[in-house]
C-alpha positions as CSV (number, residue, x, y, z in Angstrom):
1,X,4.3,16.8,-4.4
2,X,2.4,14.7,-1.9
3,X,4.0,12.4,1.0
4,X,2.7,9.7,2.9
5,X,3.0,7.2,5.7
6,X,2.2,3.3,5.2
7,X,2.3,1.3,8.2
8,X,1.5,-3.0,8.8
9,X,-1.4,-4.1,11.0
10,X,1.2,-5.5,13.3
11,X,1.1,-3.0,16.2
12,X,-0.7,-1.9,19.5
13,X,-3.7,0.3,18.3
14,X,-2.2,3.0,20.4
15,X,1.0,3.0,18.7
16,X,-0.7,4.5,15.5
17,X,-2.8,6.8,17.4
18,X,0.8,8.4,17.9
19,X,2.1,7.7,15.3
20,X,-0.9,9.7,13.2
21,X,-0.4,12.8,15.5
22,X,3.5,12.9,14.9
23,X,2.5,12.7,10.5
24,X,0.0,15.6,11.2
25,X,2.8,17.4,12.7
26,X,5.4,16.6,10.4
27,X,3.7,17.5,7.5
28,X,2.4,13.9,5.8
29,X,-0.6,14.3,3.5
30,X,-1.7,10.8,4.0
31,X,-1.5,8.1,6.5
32,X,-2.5,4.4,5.2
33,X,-2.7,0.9,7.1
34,X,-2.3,-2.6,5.8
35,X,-5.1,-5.2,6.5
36,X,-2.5,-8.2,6.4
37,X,-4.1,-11.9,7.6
38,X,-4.2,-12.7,11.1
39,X,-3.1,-9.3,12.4
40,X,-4.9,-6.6,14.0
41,X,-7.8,-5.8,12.1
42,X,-7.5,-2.4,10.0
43,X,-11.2,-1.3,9.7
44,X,-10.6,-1.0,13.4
45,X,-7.5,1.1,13.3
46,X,-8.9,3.3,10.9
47,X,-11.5,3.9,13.1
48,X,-9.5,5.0,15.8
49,X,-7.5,7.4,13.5
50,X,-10.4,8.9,11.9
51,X,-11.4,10.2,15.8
52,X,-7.8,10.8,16.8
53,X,-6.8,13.6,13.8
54,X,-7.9,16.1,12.4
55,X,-6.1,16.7,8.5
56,X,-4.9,14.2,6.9
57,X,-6.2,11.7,5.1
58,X,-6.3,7.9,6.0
59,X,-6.6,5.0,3.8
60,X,-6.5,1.1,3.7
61,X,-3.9,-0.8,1.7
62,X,-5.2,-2.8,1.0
63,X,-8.2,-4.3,1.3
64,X,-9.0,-7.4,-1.2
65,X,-12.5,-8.8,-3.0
66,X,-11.4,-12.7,-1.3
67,X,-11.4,-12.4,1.9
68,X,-13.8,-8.9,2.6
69,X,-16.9,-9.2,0.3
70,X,-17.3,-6.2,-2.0
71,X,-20.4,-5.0,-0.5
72,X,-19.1,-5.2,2.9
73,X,-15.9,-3.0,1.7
74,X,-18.4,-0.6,-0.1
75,X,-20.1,0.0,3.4
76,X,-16.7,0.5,5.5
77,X,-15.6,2.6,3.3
78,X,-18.6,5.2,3.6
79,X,-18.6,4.6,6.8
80,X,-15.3,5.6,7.5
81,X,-15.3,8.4,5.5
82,X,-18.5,9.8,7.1
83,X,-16.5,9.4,10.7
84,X,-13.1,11.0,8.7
85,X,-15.4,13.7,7.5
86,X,-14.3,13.3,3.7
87,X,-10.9,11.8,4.9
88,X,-10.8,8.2,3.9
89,X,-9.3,6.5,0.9
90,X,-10.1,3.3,-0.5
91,X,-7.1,1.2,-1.0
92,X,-7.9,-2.2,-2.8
93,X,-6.6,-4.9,-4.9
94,X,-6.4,-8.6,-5.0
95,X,-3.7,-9.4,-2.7
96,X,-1.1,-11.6,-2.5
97,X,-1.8,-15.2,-3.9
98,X,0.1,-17.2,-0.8
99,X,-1.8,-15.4,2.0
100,X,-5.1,-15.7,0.8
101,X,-4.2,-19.6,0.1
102,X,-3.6,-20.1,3.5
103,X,-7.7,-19.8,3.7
104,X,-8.0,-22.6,1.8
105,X,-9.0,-19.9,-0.9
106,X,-9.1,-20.3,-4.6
107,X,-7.0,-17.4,-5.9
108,X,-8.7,-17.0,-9.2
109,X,-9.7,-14.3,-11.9
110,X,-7.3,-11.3,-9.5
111,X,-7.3,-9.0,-12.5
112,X,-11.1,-9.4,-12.6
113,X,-12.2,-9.4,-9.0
114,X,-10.4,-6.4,-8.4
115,X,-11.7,-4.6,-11.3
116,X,-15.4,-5.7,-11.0
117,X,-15.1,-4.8,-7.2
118,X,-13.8,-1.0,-8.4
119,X,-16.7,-1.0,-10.4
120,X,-19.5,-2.0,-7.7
121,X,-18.1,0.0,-4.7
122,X,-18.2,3.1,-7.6
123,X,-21.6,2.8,-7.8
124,X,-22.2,2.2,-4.3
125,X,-20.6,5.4,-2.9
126,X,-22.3,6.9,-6.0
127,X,-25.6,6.1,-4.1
128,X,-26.1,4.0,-7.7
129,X,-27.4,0.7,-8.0
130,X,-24.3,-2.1,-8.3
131,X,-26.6,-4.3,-10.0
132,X,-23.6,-6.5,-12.0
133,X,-23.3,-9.7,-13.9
134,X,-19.7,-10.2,-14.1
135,X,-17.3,-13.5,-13.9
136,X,-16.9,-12.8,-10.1
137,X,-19.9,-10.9,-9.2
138,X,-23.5,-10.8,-9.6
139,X,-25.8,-8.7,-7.9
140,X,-29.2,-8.2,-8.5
141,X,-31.0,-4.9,-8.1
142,X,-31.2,-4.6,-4.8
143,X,-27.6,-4.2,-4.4
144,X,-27.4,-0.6,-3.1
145,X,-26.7,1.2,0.2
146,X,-29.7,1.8,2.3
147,X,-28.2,5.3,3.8
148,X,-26.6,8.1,2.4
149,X,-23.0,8.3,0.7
150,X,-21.8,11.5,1.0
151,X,-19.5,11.8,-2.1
152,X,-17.9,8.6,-3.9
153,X,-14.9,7.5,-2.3
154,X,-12.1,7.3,-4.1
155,X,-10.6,4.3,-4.8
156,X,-6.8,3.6,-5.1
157,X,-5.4,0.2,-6.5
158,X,-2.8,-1.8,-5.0
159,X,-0.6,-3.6,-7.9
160,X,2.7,-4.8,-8.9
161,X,2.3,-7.0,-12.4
162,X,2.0,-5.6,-15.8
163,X,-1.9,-5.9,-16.3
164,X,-2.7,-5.0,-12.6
165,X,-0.6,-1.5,-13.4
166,X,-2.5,-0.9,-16.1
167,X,-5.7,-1.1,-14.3
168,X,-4.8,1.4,-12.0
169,X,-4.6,4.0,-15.2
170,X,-7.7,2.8,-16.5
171,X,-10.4,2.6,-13.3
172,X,-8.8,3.9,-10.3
173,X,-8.1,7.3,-8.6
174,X,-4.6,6.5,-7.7
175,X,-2.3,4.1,-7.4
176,X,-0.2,2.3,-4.6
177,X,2.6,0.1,-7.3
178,X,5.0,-1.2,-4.7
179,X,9.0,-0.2,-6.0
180,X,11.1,-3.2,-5.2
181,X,13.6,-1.7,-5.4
182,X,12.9,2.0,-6.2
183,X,14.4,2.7,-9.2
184,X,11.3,0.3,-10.2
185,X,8.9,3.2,-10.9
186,X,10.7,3.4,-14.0
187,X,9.1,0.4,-15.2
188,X,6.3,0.5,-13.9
189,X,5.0,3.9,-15.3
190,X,4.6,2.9,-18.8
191,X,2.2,0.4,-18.0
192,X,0.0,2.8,-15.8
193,X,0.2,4.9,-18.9
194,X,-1.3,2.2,-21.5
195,X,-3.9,2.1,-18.8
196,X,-4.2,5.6,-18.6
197,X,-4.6,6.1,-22.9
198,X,-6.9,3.5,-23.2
199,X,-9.2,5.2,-20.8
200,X,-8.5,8.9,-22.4
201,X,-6.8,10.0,-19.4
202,X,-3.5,11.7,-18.2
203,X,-1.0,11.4,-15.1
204,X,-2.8,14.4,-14.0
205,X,-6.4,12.6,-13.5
206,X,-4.8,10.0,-10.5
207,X,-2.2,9.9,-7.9
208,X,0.1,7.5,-8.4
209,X,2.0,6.9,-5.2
210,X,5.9,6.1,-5.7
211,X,5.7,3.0,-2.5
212,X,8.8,2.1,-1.2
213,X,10.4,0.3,2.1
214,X,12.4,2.3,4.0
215,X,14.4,2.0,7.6
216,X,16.1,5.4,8.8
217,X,18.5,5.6,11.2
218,X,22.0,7.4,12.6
219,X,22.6,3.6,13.3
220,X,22.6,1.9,9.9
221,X,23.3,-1.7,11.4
222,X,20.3,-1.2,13.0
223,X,18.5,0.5,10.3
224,X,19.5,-2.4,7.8
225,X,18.2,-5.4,10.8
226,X,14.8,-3.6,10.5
227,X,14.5,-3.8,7.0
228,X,16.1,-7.6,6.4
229,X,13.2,-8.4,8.9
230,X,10.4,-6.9,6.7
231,X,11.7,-8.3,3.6
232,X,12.0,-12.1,5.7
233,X,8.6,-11.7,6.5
234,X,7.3,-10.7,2.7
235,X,10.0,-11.7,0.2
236,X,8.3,-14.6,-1.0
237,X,5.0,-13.4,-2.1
238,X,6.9,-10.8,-4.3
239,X,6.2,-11.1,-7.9
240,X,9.2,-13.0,-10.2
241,X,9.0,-10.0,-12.2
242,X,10.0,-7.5,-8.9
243,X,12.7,-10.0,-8.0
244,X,14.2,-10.5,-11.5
245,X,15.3,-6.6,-11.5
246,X,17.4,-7.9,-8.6
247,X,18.8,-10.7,-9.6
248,X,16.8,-12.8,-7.4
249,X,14.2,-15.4,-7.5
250,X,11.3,-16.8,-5.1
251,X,13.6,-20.4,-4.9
252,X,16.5,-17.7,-3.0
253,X,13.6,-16.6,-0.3
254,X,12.2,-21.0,0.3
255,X,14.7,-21.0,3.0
256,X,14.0,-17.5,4.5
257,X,10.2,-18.5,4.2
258,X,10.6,-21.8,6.0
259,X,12.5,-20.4,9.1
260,X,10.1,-17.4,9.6
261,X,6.5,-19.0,8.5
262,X,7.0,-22.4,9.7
263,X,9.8,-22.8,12.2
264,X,8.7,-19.7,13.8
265,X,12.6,-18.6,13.7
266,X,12.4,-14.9,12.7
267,X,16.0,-14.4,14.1
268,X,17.5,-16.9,11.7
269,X,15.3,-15.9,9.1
270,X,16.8,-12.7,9.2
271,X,20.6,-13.0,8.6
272,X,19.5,-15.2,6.0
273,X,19.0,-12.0,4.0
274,X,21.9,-10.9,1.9
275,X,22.8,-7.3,0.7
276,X,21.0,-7.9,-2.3
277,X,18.0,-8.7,-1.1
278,X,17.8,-5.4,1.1
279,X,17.9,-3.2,-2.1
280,X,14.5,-4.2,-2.2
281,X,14.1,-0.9,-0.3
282,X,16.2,1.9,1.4
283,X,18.3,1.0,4.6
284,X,20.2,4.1,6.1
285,X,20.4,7.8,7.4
286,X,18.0,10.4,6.0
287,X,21.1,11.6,3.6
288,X,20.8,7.8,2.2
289,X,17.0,8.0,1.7
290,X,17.5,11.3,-0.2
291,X,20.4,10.4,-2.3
292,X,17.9,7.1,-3.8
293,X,14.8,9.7,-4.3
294,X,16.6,12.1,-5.8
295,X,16.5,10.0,-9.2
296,X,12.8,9.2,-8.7
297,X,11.8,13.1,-8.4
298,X,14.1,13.8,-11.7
299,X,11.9,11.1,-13.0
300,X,8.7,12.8,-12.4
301,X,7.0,11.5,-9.4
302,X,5.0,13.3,-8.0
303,X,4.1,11.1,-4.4
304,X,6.5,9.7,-2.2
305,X,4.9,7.3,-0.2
306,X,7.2,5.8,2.6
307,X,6.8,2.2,4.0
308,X,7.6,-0.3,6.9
309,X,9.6,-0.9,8.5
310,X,10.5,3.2,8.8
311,X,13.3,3.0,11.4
312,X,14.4,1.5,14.7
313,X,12.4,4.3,16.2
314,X,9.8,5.1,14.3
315,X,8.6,8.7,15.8
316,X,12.2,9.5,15.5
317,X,12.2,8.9,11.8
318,X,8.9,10.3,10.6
319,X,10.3,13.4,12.2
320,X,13.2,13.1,10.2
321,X,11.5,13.0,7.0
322,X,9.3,15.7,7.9
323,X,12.7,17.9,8.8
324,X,14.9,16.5,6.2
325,X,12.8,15.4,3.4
326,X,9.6,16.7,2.6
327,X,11.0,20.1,2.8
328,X,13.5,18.6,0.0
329,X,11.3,17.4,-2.2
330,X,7.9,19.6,-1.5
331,X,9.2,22.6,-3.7
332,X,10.3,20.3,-6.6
């Protein structure tokens, strides 16, 4: 069983140094940081993690073909795992259609620039020429690294629809499906699987992180105001397919996504969201968390990976995961 951190790009750099030291300590096997628009920049955190720890391993989720070129992920990527010493995963996909619109950007081919990326920054950390002519890219021969890549980084993909999920059985290492809610893993594993057949490969061949939001506390009024705030902030730009196992649609978060995006009013955005909407992810004590993962460890996952907002305070909770949790789960 593996564990791991995931954190936004929405805090002081310093903050994560901590907060890296307190995963070591507690146990984590992997700490990994979201490169969100117009927050701070996560090639730079890495950075800053990779000289601040010493064991586990850092990654970037995610990281998309739009707005970072390919080639210019390829070479942070070997460049961080050449500061990590061996430490860095490669967390990419095509990210979230209304962010990258805010560029102005034309959100085409997702399915396809992800996977043609995947393919090119292979090669690349293969010290292999990413010569490609694909619907997204084409590079001519002289698209390879001009220094040394110590092994080929491996590569992760972000995804929540059907096709996406499938991708991650057939071309990446491991996985990062977002569970809204939890139980969730339960649909999404079969279509990793197709992905995984056509490819000839098993569960065993990736790691396929089980991603969910979670927000431990003692205090779970303040636990569950955490949470609503996350799912303010992101609940439009979920899939209709996540939402639908809720009961929910994108037209229930317009209002939410007006108030916090436009107005500015993250206070009112926030008791805008309704019980329902904070099954999304896990809002409680440590007993709370563990009473929801129980059913995805008799499922068979085999990574728990635990995401913003984490808690009130967030030290407090990774402890509490280390102490109450990963101890739990570790000798499943």
């Amino acid at each position: 069983m593996k564990f791991s951190l995931r954190f936004n790009n929405d805090l002081p750099v310093n903050d994560y140094i901590r907060y890296v030291a307190a995963a070591e300590a507690a146990g984590f096997d992997q700490f990994w940081l979201s490169n969100d628009l117009f927050l701070r920049s996560a090639p730079v955190i890495l950075s800053a993690l990779a000289m601040s720890s010493e064991r586990i391993e850092i990654g970037s989720c995610i990281l998309n073909p739009y707005t970072i070129h390919p080639a210019e992920i390829a070479m942070f990527a070997v460049t961080l795992d050449e500061l990590s010493g061996g430490r860095f995963n490669l967390g990419i996909s095509s990210g979230a259609a209304d962010f990258v619109r805010w560029l102005g950007m034309d959100f085409t081919y997702p399915r396809t620039r992800a996977l043609e990326a995947i393919s090119a920054i292979n090669k690349l950390t293969s010290n292999q020429n990413a010569a490609i002519d694909g619907l997204a890219l084409k590079w001519t021969e002289e698209a390879w690294l001009r220094f040394e890549s110590k092994r080929r980084v491996p590569i992760y993909l972000g995804a929540m629809s059907p096709k996406m999920l499938e991708a991650i059985g057939e071309a990446a290492d491991g996985g990062l499906p977002l569970l809204f809610p939890p139980e969730h893993y339960a649909n999404v594993l079969p279509h990793v699987e197709r992905g995984l057949a056509r490819a000839s490969r098993s569960l065993d061949d990736i790691d396929l992180a089980a991603c969910i939001w979670c927000s431990i506390s003692d205090d779970k009024g303040s636990a569950e105001a955490m949470l609503a705030d996350k799912i303010a902030y992101y609940g439009h730009a979920m899939s209709p397919m996540l939402l639908a196992q809720l009961g929910l649609s994108q037209a229930d978060f317009e209002p939410i996504r007006h108030l916090y995006h436009v107005v500015g009013d993250r206070e009112r955005a926030r008791q805008l969201v309704t019980p329902q909407m904070l099954r999304v992810g896990i809002a409680g004590t440590a007993e709370t968390l563990i009473e929801r993962l129980e059913g995805l460890a008799a499922f068979g996952v085999r990574h728990f990976s635990f995401g913003p907002p984490l808690g009130p305070d967030i030290e407090a909770a990774i402890e509490a995961i280390g102490r109450q949790i990963i101890p739990r789960f570790a000798q499943d």
